[in-house]
ROGUGU-964507 format. One line per field, with one value per residue (C-alpha): y, x, z; residue number from 0; residue in three letters. Coordinates in Angstrom, 1 decimal. Each point is the difference from the previous one (the first is absolute). Layout:
<atoms>
north [Y:...]
east [X:...]
up [Z:...]
num [NUM:...]
residuo [Ala:...]
</atoms>
This chain:
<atoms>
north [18.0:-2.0:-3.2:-0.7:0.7:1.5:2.5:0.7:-2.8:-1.6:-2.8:-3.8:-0.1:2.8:-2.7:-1.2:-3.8:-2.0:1.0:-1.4:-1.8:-1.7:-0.5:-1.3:0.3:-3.6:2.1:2.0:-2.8:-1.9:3.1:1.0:-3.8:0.5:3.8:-1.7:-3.3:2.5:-2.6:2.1:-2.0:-3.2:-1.5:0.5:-0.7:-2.8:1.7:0.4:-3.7:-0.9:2.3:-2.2:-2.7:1.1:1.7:-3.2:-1.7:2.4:0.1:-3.7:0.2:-1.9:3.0:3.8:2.8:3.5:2.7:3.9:0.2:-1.2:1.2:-1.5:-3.4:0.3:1.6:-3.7:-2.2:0.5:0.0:-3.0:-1.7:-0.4:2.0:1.9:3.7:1.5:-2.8:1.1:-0.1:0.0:1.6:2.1:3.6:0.6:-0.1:2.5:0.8:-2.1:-3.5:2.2:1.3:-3.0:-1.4:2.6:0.2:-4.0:0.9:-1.3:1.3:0.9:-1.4:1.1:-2.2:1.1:-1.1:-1.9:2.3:-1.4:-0.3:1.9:-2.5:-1.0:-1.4:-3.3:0.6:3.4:-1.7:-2.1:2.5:2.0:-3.0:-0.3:-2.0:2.3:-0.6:-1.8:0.6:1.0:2.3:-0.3:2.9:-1.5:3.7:1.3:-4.0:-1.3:-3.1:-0.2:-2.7:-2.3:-3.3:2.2:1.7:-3.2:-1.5:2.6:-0.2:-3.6:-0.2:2.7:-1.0:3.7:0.5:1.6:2.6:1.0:3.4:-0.2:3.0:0.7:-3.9:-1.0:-2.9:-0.1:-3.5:-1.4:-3.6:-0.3:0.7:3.1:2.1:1.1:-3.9:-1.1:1.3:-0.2:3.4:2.6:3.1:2.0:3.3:1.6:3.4:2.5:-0.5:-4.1:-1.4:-1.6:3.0:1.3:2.8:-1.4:-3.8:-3.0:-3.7:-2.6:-3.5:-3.1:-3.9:-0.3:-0.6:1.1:3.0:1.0:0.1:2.0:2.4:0.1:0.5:3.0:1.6:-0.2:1.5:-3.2:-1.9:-3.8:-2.3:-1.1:2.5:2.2:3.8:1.2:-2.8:1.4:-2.7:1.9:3.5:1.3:3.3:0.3:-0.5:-1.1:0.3:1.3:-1.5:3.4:-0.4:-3.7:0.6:1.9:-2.7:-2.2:2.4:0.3:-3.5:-1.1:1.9:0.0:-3.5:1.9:3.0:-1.8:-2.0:3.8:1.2:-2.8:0.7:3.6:-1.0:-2.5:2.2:2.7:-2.3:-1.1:3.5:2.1:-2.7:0.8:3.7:0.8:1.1:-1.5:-3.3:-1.5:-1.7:-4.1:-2.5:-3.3:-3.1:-0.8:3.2:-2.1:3.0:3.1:2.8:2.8:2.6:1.9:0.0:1.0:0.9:0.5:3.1:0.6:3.6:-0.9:-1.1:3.4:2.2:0.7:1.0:-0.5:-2.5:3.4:1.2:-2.8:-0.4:3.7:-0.9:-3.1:1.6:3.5:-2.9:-0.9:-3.2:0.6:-0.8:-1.2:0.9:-1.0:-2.6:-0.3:2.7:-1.2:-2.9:-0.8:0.0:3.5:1.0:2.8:-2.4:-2.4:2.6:1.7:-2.8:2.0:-2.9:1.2:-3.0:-2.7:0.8:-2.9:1.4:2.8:-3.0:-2.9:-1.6:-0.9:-1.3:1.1:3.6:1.9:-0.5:2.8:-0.1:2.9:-3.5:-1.9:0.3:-1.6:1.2:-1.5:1.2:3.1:0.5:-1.2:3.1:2.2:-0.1:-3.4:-1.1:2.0:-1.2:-0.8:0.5:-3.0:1.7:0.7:-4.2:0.2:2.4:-1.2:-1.0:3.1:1.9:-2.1:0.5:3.3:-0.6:-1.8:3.1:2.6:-2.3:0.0:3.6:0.9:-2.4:1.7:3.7:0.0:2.5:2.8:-0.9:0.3:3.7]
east [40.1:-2.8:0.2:-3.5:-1.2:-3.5:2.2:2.5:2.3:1.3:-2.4:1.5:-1.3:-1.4:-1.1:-3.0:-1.0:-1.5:-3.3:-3.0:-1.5:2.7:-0.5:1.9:-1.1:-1.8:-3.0:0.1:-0.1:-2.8:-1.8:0.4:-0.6:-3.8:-0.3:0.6:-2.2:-2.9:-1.0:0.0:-2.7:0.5:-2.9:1.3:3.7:2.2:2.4:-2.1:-0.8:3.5:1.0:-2.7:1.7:3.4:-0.6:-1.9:2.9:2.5:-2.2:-0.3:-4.2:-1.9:-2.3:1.0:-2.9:1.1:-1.4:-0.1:2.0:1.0:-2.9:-2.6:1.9:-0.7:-3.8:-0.2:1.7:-3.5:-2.1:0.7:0.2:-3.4:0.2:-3.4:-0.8:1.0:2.6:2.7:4.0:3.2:2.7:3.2:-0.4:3.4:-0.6:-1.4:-3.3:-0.9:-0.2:-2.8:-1.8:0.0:-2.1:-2.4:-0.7:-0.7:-2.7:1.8:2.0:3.0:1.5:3.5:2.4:3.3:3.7:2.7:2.7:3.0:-1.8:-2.4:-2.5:-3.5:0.7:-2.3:-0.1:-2.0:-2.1:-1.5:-0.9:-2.2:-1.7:-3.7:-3.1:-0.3:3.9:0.1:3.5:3.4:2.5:3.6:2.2:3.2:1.8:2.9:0.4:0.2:-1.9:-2.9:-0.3:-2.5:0.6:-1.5:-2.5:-1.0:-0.3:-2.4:-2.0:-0.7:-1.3:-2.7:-0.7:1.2:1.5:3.8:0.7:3.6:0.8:2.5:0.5:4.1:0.8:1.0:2.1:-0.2:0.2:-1.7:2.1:1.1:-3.4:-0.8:-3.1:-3.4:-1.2:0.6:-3.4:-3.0:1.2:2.7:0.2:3.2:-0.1:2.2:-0.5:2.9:2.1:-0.1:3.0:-2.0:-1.7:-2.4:-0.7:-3.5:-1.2:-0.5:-0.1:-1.9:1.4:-1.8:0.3:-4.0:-1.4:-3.9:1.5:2.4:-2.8:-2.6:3.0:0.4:-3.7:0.1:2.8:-1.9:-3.4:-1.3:0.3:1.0:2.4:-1.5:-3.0:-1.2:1.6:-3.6:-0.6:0.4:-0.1:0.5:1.1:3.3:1.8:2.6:3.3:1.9:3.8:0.3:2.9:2.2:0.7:0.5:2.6:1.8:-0.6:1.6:3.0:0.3:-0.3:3.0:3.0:-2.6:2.5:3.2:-1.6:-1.5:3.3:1.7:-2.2:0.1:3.9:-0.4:-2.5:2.4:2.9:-2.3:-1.7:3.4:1.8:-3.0:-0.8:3.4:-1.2:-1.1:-3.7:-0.7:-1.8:-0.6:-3.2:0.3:0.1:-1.3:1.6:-3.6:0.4:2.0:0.0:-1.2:-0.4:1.7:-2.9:1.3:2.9:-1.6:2.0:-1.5:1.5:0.7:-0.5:1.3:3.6:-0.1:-0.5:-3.8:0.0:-2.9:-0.6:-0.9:3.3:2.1:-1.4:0.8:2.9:0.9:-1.6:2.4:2.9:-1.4:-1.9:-2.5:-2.7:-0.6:-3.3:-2.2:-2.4:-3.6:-0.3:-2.9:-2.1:-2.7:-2.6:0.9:-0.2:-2.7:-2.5:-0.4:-0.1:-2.7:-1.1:-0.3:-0.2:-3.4:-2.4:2.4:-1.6:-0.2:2.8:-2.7:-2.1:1.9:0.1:3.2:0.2:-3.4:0.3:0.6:2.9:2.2:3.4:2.0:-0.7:2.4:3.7:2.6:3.1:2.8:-1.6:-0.3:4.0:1.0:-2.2:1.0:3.6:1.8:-0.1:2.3:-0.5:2.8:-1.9:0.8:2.2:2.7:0.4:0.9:3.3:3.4:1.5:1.9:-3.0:-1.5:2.7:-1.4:-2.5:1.5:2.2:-2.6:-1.9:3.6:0.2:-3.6:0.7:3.5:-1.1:-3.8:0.6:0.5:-4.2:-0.8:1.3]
up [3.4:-0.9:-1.4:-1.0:-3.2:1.1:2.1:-2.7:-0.3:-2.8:-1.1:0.0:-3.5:-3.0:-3.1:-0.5:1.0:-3.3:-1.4:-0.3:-2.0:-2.0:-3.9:-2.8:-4.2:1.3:1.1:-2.9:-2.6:1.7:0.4:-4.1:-0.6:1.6:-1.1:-4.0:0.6:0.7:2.9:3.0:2.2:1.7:-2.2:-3.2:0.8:2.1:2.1:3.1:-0.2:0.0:2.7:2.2:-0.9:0.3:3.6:1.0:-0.8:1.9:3.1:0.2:-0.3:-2.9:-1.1:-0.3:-0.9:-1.1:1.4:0.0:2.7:3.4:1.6:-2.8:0.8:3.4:-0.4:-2.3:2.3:2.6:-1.9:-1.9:3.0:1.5:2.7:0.9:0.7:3.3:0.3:2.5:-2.0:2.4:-1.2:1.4:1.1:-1.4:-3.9:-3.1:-0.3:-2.4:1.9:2.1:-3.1:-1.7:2.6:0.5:-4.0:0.3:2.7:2.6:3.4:0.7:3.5:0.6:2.3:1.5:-1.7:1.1:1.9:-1.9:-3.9:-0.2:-1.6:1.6:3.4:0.4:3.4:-0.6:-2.7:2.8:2.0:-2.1:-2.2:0.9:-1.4:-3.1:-1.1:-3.3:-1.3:1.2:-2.1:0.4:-1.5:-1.1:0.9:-2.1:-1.4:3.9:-0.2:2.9:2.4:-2.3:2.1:2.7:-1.9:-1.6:3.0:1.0:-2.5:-0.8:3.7:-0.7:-3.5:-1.0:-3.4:-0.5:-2.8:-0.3:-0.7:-1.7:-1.7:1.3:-0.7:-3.0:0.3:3.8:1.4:2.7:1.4:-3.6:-1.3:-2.4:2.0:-1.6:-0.5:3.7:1.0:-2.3:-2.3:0.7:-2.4:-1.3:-1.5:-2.8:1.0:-0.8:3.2:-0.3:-0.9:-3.0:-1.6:-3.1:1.8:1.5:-0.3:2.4:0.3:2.1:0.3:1.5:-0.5:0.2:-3.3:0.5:2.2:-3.0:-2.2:1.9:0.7:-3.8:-0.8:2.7:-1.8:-3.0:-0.3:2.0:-3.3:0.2:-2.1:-3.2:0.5:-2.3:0.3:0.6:2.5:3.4:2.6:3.7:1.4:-1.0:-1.1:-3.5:2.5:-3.4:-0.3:-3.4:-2.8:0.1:4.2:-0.6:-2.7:2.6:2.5:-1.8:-1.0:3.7:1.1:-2.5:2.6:3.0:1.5:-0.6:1.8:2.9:0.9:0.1:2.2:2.3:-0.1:1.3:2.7:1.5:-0.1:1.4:2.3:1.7:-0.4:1.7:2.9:1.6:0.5:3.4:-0.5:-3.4:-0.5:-3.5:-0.2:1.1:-2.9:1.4:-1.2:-1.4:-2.9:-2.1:-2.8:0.5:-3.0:2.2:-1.4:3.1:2.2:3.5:2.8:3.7:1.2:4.1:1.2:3.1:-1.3:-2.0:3.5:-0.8:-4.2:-1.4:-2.9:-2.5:1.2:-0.7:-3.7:-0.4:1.2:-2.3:-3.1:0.5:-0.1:-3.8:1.5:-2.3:0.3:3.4:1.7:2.9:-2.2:1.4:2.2:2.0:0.5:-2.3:2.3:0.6:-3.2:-0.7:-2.7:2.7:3.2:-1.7:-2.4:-2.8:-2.5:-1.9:-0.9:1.4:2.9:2.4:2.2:1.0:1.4:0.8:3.7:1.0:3.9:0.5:-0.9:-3.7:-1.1:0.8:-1.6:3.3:2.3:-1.5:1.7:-1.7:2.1:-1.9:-3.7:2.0:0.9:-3.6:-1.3:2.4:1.4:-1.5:-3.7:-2.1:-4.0:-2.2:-3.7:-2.2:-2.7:2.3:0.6:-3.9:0.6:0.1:2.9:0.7:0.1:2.2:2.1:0.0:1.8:2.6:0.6:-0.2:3.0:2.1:-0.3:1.1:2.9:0.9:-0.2:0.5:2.9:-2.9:0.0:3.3:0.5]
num [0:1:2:3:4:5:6:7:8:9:10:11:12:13:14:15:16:17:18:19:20:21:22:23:24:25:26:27:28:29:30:31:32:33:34:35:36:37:38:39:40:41:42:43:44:45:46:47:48:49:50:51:52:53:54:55:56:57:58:59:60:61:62:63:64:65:66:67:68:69:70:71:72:73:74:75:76:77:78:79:80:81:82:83:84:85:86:87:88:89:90:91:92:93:94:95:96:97:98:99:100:101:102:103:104:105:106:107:108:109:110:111:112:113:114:115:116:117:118:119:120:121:122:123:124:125:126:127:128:129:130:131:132:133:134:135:136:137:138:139:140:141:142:143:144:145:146:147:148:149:150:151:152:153:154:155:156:157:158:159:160:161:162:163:164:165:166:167:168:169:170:171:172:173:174:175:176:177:178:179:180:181:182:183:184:185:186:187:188:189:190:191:192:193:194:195:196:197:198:199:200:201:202:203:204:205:206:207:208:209:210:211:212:213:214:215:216:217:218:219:220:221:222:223:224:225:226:227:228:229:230:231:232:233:234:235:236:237:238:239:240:241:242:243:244:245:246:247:248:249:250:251:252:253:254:255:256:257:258:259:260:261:262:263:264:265:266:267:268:269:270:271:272:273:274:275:276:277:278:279:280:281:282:283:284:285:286:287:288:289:290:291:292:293:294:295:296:297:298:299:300:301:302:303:304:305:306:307:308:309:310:311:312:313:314:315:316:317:318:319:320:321:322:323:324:325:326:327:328:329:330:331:332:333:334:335:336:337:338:339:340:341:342:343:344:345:346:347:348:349:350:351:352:353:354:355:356:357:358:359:360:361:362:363:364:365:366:367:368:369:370:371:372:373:374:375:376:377:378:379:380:381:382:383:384:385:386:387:388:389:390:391:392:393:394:395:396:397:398:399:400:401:402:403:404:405:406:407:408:409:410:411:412:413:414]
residuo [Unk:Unk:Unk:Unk:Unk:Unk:Unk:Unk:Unk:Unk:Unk:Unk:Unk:Unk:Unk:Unk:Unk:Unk:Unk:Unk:Unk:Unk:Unk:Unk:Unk:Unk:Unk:Unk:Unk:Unk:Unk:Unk:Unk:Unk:Unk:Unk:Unk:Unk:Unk:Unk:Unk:Unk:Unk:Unk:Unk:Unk:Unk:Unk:Unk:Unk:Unk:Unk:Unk:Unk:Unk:Unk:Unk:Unk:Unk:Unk:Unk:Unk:Unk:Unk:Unk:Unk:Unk:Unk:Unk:Unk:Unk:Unk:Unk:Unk:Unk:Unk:Unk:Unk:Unk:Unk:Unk:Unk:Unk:Unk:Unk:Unk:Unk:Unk:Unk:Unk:Unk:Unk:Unk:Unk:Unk:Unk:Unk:Unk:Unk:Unk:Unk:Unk:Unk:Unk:Unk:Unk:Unk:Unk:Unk:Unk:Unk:Unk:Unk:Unk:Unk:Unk:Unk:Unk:Unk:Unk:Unk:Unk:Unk:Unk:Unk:Unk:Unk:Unk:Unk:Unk:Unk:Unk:Unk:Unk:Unk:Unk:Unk:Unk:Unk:Unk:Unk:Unk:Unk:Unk:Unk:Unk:Unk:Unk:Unk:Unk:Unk:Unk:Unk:Unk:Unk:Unk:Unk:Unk:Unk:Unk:Unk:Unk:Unk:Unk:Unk:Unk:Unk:Unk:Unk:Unk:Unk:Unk:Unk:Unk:Unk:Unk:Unk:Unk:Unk:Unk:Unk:Unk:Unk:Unk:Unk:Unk:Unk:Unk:Unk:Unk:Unk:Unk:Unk:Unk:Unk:Unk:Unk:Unk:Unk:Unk:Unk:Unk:Unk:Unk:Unk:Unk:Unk:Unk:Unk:Unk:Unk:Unk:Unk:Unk:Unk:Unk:Unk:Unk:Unk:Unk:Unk:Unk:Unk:Unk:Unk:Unk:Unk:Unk:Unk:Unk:Unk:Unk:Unk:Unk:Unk:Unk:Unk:Unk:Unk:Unk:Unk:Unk:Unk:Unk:Unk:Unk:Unk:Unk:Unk:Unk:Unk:Unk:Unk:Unk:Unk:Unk:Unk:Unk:Unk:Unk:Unk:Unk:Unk:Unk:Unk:Unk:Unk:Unk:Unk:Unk:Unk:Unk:Unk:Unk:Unk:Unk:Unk:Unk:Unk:Unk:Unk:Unk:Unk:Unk:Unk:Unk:Unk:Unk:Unk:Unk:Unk:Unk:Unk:Unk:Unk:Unk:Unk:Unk:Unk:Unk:Unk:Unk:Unk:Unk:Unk:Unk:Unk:Unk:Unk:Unk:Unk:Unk:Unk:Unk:Unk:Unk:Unk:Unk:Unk:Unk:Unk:Unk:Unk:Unk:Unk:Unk:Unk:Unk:Unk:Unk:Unk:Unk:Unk:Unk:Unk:Unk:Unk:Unk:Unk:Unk:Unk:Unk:Unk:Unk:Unk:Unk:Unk:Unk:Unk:Unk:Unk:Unk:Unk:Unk:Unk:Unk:Unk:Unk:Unk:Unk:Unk:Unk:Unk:Unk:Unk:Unk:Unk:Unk:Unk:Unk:Unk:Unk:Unk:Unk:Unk:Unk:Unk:Unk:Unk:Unk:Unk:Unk:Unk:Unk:Unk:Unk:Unk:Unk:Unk:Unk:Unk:Unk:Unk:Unk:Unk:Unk:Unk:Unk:Unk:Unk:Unk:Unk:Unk:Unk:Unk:Unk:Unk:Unk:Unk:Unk:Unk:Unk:Unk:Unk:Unk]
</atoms>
């Protein structure tokens, strides 16, 4: 008889793991509160300037600019900082689209580097390896909450004169050796979007503890006015990015339990993180003494065909999701630089990636072999989605069990 769920068996578990997002009548109050004021926009109200303040504050940075989004944050980050046209950006090839799009939309190139085997974050190794005379800025992806190696990166950068802008969009909270991310290079941006722990559905921020660089990011956000200007007075290039009142309402809403939250989730992905080691086959992704907090955005386990006779990664998610470990999934799926907008650089007028020389030669995005990005995409990292660290701990007991009985009767999946 089979044991397996996906062949029949009974599943370890039939309930549902906590939704997402989470609200309370806090969001609804704040909401009605701006719906009533008739102040919807951040120039007539003061809710988005106290959310930069407030976030500042929480990410240890003197300056916070709202944004649109995440990827606006980013987009504002480069541009703000100096960097010309055709200037080549490092980043990891293991992250979302967006850190790659960002770039492109500032005019500037994407280079991807290869990620450490045991965190998945930008390994500094690979960043030396691809940076040439046109690099101006290196992008670290704080993945999940997992702090990147900044000493490293830092280290890299001051020696080149290169610029660091942390993305970090999954990192709320995170800590690098005590220290909050997003200000330890010259920006970092965070993004509110609807599966961040802090949400309003859509929405960003971009932190910094450079006062000239805050406000050209803030100008950039806003039409390309300046402080004290007049609202017809339009002093460089930029785009309406604006957060408006009724997101930050729910910002703030959100930010009030956000602690409480956090410490929960960095409960389950201890208990998770010892439980699941001890599993022949399954490797939880390395915290370094240096992550001093991370936001657990993600819990990401490194899955080992070998220990499971052969089964696929696709296979063993079917597997874990027939058990009710849902949802679990197989995250980024492949590199960026194999994704189809770079491959065939379909990226309309931000067209320098058509023409620019990288090495001597066109820049052509198939060169570029990261093997270790490569094996996470393919065949190792197995995604934990963030709602399930909110569960009690019996349910994430759960999940421990629905992992030992994939690994004690994965021959049912090999017949």
């Amino acid at each position: 008889m089979a044991q397996l769920a996906l062949k029949g068996g009974t599943p370890v578990r039939t309930s549902p793991y906590p939704s997402w997002p989470v609200w309370e009548e806090k969001e609804l109050d704040a909401v009605s509160a701006v719906v009533n004021s008739g102040k919807w926009g951040m120039a007539q109200g003061d809710r988005v300037k106290e959310l930069e303040k407030r976030f500042a504050a929480y990410q240890e940075a003197a300056y916070g600019i709202a944004a649109s989004s995440g990827t606006s944050a980013l987009r504002v980050a480069l541009l703000a900082a100096g960097l010309e046209a055709g200037t080549e950006v490092i980043m990891p090839a293991y992250t979302f689209i967006a850190t790659a799009t960002a770039v492109i939309e500032a005019n500037m190139i994407p280079v991807f580097a290869d990620i450490d085997p045991d965190t998945y974050n930008l390994d500094p190794a690979s960043v030396e390896e691809v940076i040439t005379d046109k690099t101006g800025a290196i992008m670290p992806v704080h993945l999940a909450g997992l702090p990147a190696d900044m000493d490293s990166i830092q280290e890299i950068a001051r020696e080149r004169d290169l610029v660091v802008i942390e993305d970090a969009c999954q990192a709320w909270g995170s800590e690098y050796k005590g220290r909050k991310v997003g200000a330890i290079g010259l920006g970092g941006a965070f993004s509110f979007q609807s599966s961040k722990h802090i949400t309003a559905g859509e929405g960003g921020m971009l932190v910094t503890d450079e006062e000239d660089y805050a406000e050209c990011c803030r100008s950039i956000v806003d039409c390309g006015r300046r402080a004290g200007g007049a609202w017809h007075e339009h002093v460089r290039l930029g785009g309406n990015y604006r957060l408006s009142e009724l997101q930050a309402a729910v910002i703030h809403a959100q930010l009030e339990r956000y602690e409480k939250m956090l410490a929960r989730r960095q409960q389950a992905a201890a208990f998770l993180r010892e439980k699941l080691a001890r599993i022949d086959g399954i490797r939880p992704l390395a915290v370094p003494e240096s992550a001093t907090a991370t936001s657990c955005h993600l819990f990401i386990l490194r899955y080992e065909s070998e220990s499971f006779g052969g089964l696929s990664k696709e296979d063993f998610i079917k597997a874990l999701n027939a058990e009710g470990i849902c949802p679990a999934h197989g995250g980024y799926y492949i590199p960026l630089y194999r994704q189809p907008v770079l491959l065939e650089k379909n990226v309309g007028p931000y067209d320098l990636i058509t023409r620019h020389e990288f090495r001597g030669k066109v820049i052509d995005y198939s060169s570029f072999d990261c093997p270790v990005a490569e094996r996470a995409c393919r065949s190792e990292a197995v995604w934990i989605l963030q709602n399930l660290l909110l569960a009690e701990r019996e349910d994430l007991e759960d999940i421990v069990r629905a992992v030992e009985k994939v690994r004690e009767n994965y021959g049912e999946l090999l017949k």
